[in-house]
N, C-alpha and C positions, 0 to 999 in steps of 0.2 A: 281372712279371719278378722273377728273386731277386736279381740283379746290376743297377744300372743306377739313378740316383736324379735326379730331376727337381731343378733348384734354384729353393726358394721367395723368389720375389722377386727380389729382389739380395742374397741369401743370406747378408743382416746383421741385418734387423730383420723383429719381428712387432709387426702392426700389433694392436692390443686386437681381444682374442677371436677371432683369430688361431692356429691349431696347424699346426707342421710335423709333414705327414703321412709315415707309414709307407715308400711311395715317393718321397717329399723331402727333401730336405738343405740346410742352409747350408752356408758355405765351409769346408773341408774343415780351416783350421785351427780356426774351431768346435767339428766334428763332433769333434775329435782330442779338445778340451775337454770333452764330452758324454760321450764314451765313457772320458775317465779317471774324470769324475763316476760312472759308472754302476759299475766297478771302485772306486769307495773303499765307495760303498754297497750293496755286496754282500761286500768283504771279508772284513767282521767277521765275519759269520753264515757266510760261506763257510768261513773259517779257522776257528774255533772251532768247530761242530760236531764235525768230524774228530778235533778234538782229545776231543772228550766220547767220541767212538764209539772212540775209539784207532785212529783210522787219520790217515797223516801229510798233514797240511796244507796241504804245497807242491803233494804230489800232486792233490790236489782243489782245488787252485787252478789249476791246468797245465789238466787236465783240465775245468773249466767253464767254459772257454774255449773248448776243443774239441768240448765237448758244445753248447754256446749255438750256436757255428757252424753244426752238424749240425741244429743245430733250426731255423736261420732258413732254411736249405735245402729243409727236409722242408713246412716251411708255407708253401714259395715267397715269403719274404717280406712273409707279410700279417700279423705276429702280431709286432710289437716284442717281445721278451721275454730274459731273463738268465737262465740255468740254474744254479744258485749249490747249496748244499748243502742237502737236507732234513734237516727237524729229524724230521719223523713217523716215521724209523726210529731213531731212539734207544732209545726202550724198548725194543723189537725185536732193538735189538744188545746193549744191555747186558744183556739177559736170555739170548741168545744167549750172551756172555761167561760169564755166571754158569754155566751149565748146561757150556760145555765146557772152564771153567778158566783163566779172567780174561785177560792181557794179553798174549799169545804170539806167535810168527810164524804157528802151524798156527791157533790162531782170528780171528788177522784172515784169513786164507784160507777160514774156514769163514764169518767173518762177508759177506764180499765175494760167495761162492758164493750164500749165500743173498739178497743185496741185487739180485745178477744175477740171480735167476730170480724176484725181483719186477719188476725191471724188463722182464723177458720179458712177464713177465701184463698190468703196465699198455700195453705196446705191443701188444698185442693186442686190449685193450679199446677201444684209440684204434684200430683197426682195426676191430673193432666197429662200433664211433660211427662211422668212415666210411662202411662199405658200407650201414649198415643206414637212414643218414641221420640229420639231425641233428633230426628230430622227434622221437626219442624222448628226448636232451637235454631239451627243451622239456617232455616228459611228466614222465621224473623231477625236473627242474630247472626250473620256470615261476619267475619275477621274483622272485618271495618267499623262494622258496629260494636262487637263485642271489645275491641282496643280502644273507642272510643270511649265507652262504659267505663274500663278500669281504668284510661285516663282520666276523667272527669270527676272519680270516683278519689282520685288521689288530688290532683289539682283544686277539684271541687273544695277540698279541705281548710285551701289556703287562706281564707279567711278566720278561720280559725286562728293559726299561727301568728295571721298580721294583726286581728281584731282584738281578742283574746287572751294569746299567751305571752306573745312576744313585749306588746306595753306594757305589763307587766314588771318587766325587770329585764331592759333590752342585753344590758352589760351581761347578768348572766347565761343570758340564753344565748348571747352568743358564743362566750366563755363554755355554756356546757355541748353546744354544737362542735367546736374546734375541739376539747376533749373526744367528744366522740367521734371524730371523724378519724385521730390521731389513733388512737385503740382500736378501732374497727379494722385499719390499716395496717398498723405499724405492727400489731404483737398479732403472731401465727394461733394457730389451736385453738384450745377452749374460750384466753381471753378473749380474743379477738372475738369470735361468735358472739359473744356476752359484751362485747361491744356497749351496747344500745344500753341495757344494764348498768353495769360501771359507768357510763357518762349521766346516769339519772341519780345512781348516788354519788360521784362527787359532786356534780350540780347540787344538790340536797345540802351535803356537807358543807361547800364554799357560800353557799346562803345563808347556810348558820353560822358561821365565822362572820361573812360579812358583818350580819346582824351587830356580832360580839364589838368587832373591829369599827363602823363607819355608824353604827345607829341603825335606826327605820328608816326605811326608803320611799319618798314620794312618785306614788305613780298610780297609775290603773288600779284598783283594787277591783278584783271580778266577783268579792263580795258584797260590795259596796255599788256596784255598777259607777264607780265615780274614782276621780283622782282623790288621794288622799294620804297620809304619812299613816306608815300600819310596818309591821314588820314582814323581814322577807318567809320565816317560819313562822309561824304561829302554830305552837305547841298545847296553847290551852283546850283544845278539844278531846286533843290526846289523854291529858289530864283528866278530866270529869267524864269520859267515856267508860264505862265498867267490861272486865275481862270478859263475861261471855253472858250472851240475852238474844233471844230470838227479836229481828225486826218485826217490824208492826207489820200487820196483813189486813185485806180488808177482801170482801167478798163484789164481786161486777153488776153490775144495774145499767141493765142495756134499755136504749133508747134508740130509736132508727134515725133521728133526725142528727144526733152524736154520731150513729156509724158513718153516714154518709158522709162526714167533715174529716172522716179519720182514712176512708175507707180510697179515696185515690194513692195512699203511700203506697199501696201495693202493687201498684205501676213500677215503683221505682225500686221495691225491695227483689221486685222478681230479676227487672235488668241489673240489679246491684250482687245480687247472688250468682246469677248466670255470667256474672263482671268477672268475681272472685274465685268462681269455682276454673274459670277458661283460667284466670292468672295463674292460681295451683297448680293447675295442670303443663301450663307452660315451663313452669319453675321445677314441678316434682320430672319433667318430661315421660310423661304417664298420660295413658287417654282416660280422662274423670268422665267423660260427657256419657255414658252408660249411669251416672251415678246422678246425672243433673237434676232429673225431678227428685232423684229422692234427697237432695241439699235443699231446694226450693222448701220441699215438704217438710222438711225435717225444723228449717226457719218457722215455718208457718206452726208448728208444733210447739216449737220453742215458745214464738211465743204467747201461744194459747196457754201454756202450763204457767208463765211467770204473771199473766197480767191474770189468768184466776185465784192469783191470791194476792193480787195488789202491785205487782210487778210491772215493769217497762216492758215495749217492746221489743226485740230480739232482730238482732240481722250479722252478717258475716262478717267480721271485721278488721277493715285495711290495715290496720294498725298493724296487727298479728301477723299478716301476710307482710309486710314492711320486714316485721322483726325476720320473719322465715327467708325472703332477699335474702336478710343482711348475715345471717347466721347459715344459710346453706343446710341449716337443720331442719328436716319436713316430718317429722317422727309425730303421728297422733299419741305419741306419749309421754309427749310433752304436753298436750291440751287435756290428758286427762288429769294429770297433776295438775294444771293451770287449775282445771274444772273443781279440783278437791281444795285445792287453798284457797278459790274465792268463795266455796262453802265455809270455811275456818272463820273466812276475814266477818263474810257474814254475820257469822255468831257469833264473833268477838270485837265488838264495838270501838275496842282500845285499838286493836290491829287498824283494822279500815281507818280510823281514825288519822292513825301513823300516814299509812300510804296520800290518804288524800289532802297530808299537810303538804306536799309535794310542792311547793313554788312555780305559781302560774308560767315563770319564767324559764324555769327548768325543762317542762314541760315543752316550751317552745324551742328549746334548742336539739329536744330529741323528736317532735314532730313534724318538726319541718323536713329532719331526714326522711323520717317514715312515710309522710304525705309523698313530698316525690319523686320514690322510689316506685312507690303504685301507680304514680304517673307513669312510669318511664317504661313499666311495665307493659302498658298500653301500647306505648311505641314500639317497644318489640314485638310485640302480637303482630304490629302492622310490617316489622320489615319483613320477619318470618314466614308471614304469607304475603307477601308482595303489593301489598293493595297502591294501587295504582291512584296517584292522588293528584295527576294532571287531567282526571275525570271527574265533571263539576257532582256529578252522582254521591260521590264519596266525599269529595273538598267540602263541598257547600253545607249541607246538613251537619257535618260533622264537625267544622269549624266553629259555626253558629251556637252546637250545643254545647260544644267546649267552653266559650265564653262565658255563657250564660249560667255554666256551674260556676266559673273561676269567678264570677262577679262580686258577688253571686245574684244574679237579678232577680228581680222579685215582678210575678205575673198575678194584677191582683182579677180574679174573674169574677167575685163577688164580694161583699162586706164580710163573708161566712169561708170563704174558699181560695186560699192563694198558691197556684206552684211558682218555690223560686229554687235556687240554686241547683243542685243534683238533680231533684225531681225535675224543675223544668228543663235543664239542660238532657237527661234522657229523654222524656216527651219527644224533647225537638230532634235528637237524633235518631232515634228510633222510628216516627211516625214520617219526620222530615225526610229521611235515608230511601223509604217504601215507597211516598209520595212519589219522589223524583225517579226513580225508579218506574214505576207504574208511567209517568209524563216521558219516559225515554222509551215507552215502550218495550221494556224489555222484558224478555222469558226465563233467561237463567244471570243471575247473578255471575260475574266476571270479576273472580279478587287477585288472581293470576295475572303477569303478564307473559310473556316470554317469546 
């Protein structure tokens, strides 16, 4: 069913080794808790990408709400998952900007055109993957690849954490990292679940004390792209943001020579979906792969509905699955309340506001959990099914494209065209993987040993 959720137990406690499945739920004031968790850990990457691609924030926060919605629809409810903002068209857009004249109203129109008729192709490809069945998944994606994916996919990130959040304010992030690890651990039940949560707001709150207690702090500011003295809160946006206003929207203005700058990310949204959807599956211990195209389609969908009204692009997000780890809670009803409060936050300018004062540093003490966790995820795909890693088939490609996320390298092909981190590092696992494969001669894939 897509609508409708059994409740586990007495809809308080999990019992050890214990998950609320996908059609299950706790008491609905829980679930309310789960799906605010699942909104603070999408936030950041949600709001800040937009912000790198020059298109506005609140709108792609409105809208991956409404996109998450349409996706737990499309996959009938078997595919927990948060549609939050992709980073894999950045290069894509800023090259885009470069080529038709940097920050404008006509090139966020040209940028959104061409983000839309990516998302046309990846819904189509998840169309594909449905009629065609899900073995041929299987053929280009067998266990070694697909744990490569979600490790890359969580690893891939770490630049983030080191570049990003962590300079920031290293003292707190690590302060809100040891809180969290302490709560996730130490206290059973709900808090503990809510873990991830509770270490984002005392982090929150010990940054605003500091502030009170030690002054402004000199460091990184990631608004400023510079070192500089600024405080650890900055509360005044909250201030002059008004309770409730629809984001700006704007209408797509397609160009072919834009789509084609935009139009390789969906290389990487497809391996990053079929990443996500194999980790769910791992975690929910549930077979999803009947549902694979229609997750791939359902992204593609996403995000054709958000960038025709000015909107970012859409992809499945680690983060969420991090929280879902951490929490043991896999209940799609939690993503539909996640989906209804980032409609709220949307329209209430002062809210989003709130959330995205959040301290760069804060920030880093809870995603460096969440990154790798998705990493680690990888790895167990790989004990699980036994891939055998003293065959250079599997070592060699798969190593290489690990690296090449964690670098995160940058491959430039043209002045208009560059794959680096995630997307190059899938390329090279994926294409690398088939290569070596096809050079060894071989007929059937061997992920077994025994």
């Amino acid at each position: 069913m897509v609508l409708g959720w059994t409740k586990h137990g007495d809809g308080k406690h999990l019992a050890p080794g214990e998950v609320v499945r996908p059609d299950e739920r706790l008491t609905w004031p829980r679930m309310v808790g789960f799906g605010a968790q699942h909104v603070i850990a999408m936030f950041g990457a949600t709001f800040v990408f937009p912000l790198v691609m020059g298109l506005d924030p609140n709108t792609a926060i409105m809208m991956s709400g409404i996109a998450t919605i349409l996706f737990l629809l499309i996959v009938k409810g078997k595919v927990p998952s948060y549609l939050g903002t992709s980073a894999s068209f950045v290069g894509g857009v800023l090259a885009v900007r470069a080529m038709f004249g940097g920050d404008t109203a006509g090139v966020d129109a040209i940028v959104t055109g061409a983000i839309l008729v990516a998302g046309l192709v990846l819904a189509l490809a998840g169309l594909a993957i449905h009629v065609l069945g899900v073995q041929i998944i299987h053929k280009i994606f067998p266990p070694v690849v697909t744990g490569a994916v979600v490790m890359l996919i969580g690893f891939g990130l770490a630049f983030v954490v080191a570049d990003v959040y962590w300079p920031q304010d290293q003292w707190m992030a690590l302060v809100t990292m040891v809180i969290t690890f302490v709560v996730v651990v130490a206290f059973k039940g709900f808090t503990g679940r809510i873990g991830i949560l509770i270490g984002l707001v005392a982090g929150f709150a010990l940054s605003w004390v500091a502030d009170r207690i030690f002054g402004n702090i000199t460091a990184f500011n990631a608004a400023t792209s510079k070192i500089d003295t600024h405080p650890r809160v900055n509360l005044g946006a909250v201030a002059e943001a008004p309770w409730i206003g629809l984001p700006p929207m704007h209408l797509p203005d397609f160009r072919t020579s834009a789509v084609l700058l935009v139009l390789p990310a969906v290389i990487a949204l497809i391996a990053e979906n079929i990443g996500h959807v194999k980790a769910v599956g791992e975690m929910t211990r549930t077979d999803v792969d009947p549902y694979m195209g229609r997750a791939v389609a359902a992204d593609g969908v996403g995000t054709m509905i958000t960038s025709a009204v000015g909107g970012s692009p859409t992809t499945t997000y680690a983060e969420n699955i991090g929280v879902m780890a951490a929490t043991r809670v896999y209940s799609t009803a939690a993503y539909y309340i996640a989906g209804i409060i980032a409609i709220l936050f949307g329209l209430c300018p002062k809210f989003g506001a709130l959330v995205a004062a959040t301290p760069g540093g804060v920030l880093g003490g809870v995603t460096v959990i969440l990154y790798g966790m998705i990493g680690l995820l990888g790895a167990k795909i790989w004990i699980e099914n036994r891939v055998d890693f003293s065959d250079p088939v599997n070592m060699v490609p798969i190593g290489a494209g690990i690296i090449l996320a964690i670098g995160p390298v940058k491959h430039v092909i043209s002045s208009d065209f560059i794959l680096d981190g995630i997307a190059l590092g899938t390329v090279v696992v994926v294409a690398g993987y088939h290569l070596l494969r096809a050079i060894a001669g071989r007929t059937h894939v061997r992920e077994r040993t025994g």
